[in-house]
C-alpha positions in Angstrom: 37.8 -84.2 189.9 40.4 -81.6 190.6 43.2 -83.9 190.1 41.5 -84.7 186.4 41.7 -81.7 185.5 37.8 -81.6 185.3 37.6 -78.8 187.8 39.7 -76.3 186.6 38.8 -73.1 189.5 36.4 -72.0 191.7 34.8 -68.5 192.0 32.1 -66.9 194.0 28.6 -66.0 192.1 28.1 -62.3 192.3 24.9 -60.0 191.6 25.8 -58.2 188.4 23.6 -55.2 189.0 24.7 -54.9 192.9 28.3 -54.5 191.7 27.4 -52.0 188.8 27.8 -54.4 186.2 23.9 -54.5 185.2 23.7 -53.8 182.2 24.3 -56.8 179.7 25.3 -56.7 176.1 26.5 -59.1 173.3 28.5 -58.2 170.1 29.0 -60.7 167.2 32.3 -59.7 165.2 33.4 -61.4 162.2 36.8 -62.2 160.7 38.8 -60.8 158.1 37.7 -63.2 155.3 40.1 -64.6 152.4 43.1 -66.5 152.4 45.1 -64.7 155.0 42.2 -65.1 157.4 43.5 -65.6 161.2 40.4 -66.6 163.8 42.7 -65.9 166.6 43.8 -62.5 165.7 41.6 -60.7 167.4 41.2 -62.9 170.3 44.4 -61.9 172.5 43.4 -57.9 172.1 39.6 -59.1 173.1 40.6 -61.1 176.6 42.3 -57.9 177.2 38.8 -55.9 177.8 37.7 -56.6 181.5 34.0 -56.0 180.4 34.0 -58.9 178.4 32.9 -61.8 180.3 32.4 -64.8 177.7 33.7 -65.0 173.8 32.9 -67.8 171.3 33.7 -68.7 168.0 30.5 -69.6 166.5 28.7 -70.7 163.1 26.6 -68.5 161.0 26.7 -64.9 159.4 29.2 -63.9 162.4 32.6 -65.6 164.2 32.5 -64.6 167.4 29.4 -64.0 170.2 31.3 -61.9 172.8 29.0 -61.2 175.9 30.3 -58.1 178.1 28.6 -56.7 181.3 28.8 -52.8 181.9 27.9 -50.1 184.1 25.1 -48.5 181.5 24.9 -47.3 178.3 27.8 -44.7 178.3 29.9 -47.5 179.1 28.6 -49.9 176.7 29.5 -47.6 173.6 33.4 -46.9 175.2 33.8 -51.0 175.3 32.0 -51.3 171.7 34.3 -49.0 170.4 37.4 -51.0 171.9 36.3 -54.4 170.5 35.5 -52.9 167.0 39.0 -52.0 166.8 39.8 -55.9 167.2 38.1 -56.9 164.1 38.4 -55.3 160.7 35.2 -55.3 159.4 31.9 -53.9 161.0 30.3 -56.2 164.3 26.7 -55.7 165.3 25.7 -55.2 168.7 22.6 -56.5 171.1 21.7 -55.0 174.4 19.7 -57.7 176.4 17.3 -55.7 179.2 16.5 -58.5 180.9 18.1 -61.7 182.0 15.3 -64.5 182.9 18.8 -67.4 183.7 21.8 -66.4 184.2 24.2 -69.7 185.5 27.3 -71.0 184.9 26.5 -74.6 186.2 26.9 -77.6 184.1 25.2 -80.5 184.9 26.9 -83.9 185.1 25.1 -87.5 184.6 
């Protein structure tokens, strides 16, 4: 699988709240709309942010679901004011107090 290029790394599962990373957030951003409109703008300034753990482009009202893990709240509004400097129009942010699954396994038939 490795040689396909269907295993691209291994990592080692860690307790988010053990490692002071409990608290869990996600932000949807959206793009700069009209013709001059770049999706990928943002993106390189974003994977800079070590709190951020996941970013997607998605459908809907927003472009991008960006899911970050912090410390606590104080932390929280330093990173959200770091990623709203990515985007140039207002994001909206969602704390998420508990997880009930939390895995990054994919399963395979």
């Amino acid at each position: 699988m490795e040689e396909q290029g269907i295993i691209t790394g291994c990592t080692v599962l860690l307790d988010s709240a053990k490692v002071g990373r409990g608290f869990t957030a996600f932000v949807f951003g959206q793009a700069k709309l009209g013709e001059e409109s770049d999706f990928n703008k943002p993106i390189a300034k974003l994977k800079k942010i070590e709190q951020i753990q996941e970013i997607f482009f998605i459908t809907g009202d927003y472009d991008y679901l960006i899911k970050l893990r912090v410390k606590d709240q104080n932390e929280y509004y330093e990173v959200i004011q770091r990623i709203a400097k990515c985007f140039e129009v207002r994001g909206k942010g969602i704390v998420a107090p508990k997880c009930f699954k939390d895995s990054p396994k994919i399963r395979v038939i």
